[in-house]
N, C-alpha and C positions, 0 to 999 in steps of 0.2 A: 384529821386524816379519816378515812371515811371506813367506814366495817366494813367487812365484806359481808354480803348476803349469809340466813343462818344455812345450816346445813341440809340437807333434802332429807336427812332422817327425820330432824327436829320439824319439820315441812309434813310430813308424813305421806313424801310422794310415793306414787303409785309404782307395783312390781312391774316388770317392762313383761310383755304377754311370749318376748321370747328366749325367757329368762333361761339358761343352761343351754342355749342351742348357740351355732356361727349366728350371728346377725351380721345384713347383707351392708350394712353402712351407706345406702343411699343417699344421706344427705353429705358423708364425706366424699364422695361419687361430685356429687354437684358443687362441693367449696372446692375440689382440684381444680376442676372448668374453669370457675371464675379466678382463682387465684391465676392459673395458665393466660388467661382472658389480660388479665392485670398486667402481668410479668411481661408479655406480647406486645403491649402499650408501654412500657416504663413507667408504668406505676405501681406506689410504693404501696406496700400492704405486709400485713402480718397475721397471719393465721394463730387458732387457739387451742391448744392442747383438753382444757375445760375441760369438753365432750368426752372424754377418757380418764375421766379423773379417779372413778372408785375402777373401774375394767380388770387394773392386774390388785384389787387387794385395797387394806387398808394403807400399808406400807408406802406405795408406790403413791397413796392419796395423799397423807402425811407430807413426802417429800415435794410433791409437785405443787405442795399451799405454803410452801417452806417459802418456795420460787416464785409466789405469786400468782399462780395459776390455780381458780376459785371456780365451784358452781356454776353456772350462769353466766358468764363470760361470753361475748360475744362470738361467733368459730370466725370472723373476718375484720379485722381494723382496714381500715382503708385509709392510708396516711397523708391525703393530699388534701391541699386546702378546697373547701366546699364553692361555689356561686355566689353562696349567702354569705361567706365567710366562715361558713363550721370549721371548725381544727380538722375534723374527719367524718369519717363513715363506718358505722358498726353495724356490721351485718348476719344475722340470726339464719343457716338453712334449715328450711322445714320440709319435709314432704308428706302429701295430703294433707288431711286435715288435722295432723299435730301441734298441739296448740304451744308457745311458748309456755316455760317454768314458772314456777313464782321467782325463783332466783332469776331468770331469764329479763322475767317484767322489771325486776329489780335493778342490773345492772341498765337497761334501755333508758327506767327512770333518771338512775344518776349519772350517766352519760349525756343525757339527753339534757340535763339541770347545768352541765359543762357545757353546751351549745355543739354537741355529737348530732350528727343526723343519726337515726337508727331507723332500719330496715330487717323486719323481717319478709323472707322470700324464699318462693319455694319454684325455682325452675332459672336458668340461663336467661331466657328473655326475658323474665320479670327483673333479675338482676340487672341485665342489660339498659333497662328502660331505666332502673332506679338510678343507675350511676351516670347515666343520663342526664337527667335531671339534676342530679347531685353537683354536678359538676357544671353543670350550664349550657352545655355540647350541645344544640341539636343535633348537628351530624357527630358519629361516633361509630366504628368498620363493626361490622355484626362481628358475631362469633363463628369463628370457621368451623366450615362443615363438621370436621372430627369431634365437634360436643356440642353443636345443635342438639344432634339427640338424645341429650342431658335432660330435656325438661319431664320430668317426672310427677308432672300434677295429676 
């Protein structure tokens, strides 16, 4: 059975620069789109709690690693079978130039060792194009107007 990634203390990741303030959540801005994107198609997918894991407290971290929800988790499974054959699609949203975690790189590794496609992507069209591909589709219906203007690069 596989560990989960160490912790991002133990990591000695870096303070977030807007630490005690609202943070605007633009990347979950951009996993709604796609998830909407998905659902609108009939395909299966699963989003990841992860990204919210220390937010309320140690308590709420505790509970949510009880449930299987770790570090570095993908925010997007995408549960259909791939072109290639992949079991799925695990997909990272970034905006700018945010680079993925070490837990991040972590889980892509051993997903990716399970025959996972993994993507990271940072805008609707790049998403678009990946599952694209992912899937075999050339043709595939763009994204409607109402989150076009998702893409946040």
């Amino acid at each position: 059975m596989p560990m989960p990634p160490p912790s991002a203390r133990a990591l000695g990741r870096r303070e977030r620069s807007d630490k005690g303030k609202r943070h605007a959540l633009p990347e979950s801005h951009l996993q709604a789109a796609c998830v909407k994107y998905l659902l609108q198609r009939g395909l299966l997918c699963v989003g990841s709690a992860a990204g919210s894991l220390y937010a309320n407290g140690a308590r709420t971290a505790l509970a949510l690693r009880a449930r299987g929800v770790f570090p570095g988790q993908p925010d997007l499974l995408v549960l259909e079978r791939g072109a290639g054959g992949e079991p799925g699609l695990a997909v990272e949203f970034k905006i700018g130039t945010n680079p993925l975690s070490v837990e991040q790189r972590a889980w892509f590794q051993q997903a990716g060792g399970r025959g996972w496609h993994c993507a990271e992507v940072r805008s609707t069209s790049e998403f678009h194009r990946v599952l694209r591909d992912y899937l075999g589709r050339k043709e595939l219906p763009p994204f409607d107007a109402d989150v076009v203007d998702l893409d946040l690069e």
